[in-house]
C-alpha positions in Angstrom: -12.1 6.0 49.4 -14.5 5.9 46.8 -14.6 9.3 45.9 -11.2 9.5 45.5 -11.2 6.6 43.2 -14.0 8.7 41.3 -12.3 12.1 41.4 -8.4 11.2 40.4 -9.0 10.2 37.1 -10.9 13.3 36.3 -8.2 15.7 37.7 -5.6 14.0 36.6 -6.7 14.9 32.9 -7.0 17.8 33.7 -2.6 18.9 34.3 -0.2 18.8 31.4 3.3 18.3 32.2 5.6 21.7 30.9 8.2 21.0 28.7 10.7 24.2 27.8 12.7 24.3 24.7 16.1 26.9 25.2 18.3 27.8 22.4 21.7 26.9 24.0 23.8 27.7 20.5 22.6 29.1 17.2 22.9 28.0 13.8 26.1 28.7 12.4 27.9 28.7 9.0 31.5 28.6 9.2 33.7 27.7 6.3 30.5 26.1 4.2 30.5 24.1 6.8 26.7 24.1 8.8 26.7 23.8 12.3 23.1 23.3 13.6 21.5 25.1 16.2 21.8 23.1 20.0 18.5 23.4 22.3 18.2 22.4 25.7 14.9 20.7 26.5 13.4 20.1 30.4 10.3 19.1 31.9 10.1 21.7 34.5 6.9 21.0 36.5 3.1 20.9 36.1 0.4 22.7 35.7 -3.7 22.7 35.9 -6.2 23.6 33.6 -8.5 26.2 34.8 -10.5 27.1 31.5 -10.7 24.1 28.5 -8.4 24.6 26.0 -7.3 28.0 27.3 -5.5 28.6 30.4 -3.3 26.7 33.0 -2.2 27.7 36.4 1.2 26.6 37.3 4.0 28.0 39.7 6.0 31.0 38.4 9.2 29.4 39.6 8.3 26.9 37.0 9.0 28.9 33.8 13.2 29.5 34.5 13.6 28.0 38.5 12.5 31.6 40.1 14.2 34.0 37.7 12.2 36.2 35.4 11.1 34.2 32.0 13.6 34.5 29.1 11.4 35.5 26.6 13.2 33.7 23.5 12.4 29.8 25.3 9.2 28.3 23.9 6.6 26.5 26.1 4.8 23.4 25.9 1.8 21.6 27.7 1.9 17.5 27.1 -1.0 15.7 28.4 -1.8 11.9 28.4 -5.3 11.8 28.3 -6.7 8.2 30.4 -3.0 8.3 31.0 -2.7 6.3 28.3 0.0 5.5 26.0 -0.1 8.7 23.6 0.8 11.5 24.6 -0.2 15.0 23.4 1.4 18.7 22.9 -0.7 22.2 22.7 2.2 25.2 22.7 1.8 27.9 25.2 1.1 30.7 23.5 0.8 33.6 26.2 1.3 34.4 29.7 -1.2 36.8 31.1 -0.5 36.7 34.7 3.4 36.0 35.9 3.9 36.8 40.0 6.9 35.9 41.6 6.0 37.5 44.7 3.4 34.7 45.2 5.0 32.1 43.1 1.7 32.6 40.1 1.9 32.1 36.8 -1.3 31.6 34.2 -0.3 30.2 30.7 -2.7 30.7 27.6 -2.3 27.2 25.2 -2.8 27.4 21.8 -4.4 24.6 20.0 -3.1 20.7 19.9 -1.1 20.0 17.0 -3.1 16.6 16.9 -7.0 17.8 15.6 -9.3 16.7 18.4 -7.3 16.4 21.6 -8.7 18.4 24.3 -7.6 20.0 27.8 -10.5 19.5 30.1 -11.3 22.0 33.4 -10.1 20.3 36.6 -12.9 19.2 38.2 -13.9 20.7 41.3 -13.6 18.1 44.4 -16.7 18.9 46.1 -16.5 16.8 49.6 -19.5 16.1 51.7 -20.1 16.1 55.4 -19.9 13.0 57.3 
């Protein structure tokens, strides 16, 4: 049990929560009259960072419930390092592996829009025999 005591707080900052942001209505103009855009945000599931700063593995079914990424929504990684009380944003910037067929997706983050906040690697949980 002492392990695990050791070990969670280490993984744990290691998975961001993803956020997606869908235009659900565009800005419009009608009459003078300016109608703002309308976005639908959800935290749709986590993920795991598997290189610091750079990549997280996740479930494809994550980015649109199963269905093939729309590629106008914007991604988002927010972590809470210590899970403390601030909590932090780094935009996903690319998606070099997507596979529905075994449920796979790798994101690529671009850098935290607060300087200095980091994404470490999950630590490997390395158990020994009894």
């Amino acid at each position: 049990m002492a392990d695990l005591a050791r070990v969670v707080p280490r993984v744990r900052d290691s998975v961001a929560a993803i956020l997606r942001l869908r235009l659900t209505r565009p800005e419009t103009v009608k009459k003078g009259k300016v109608r703002p855009a309308q976005f639908q945000a959800a935290l749709c599931g986590s993920a795991f960072c598997v290189l610091a700063d750079r990549y997280l593995v996740t479930a494809f079914h994550v980015l649109n419930d199963g269905e093939a990424r729309v590629a106008a929504d914007k991604f988002y990684a927010f972590v809470v390092p210590g899970n403390g009380d601030a909590a932090f944003h780094f935009p996903i910037v690319g998606f070099p592996v997507e596979r529905p067929d075994v449920d796979l997706a790798v994101l690529e983050l671009g850098p935290c829009a607060t300087p200095g906040i980091r994404l470490p690697v999950c630590a490997s949980v390395v158990r020994s025999a009894p």
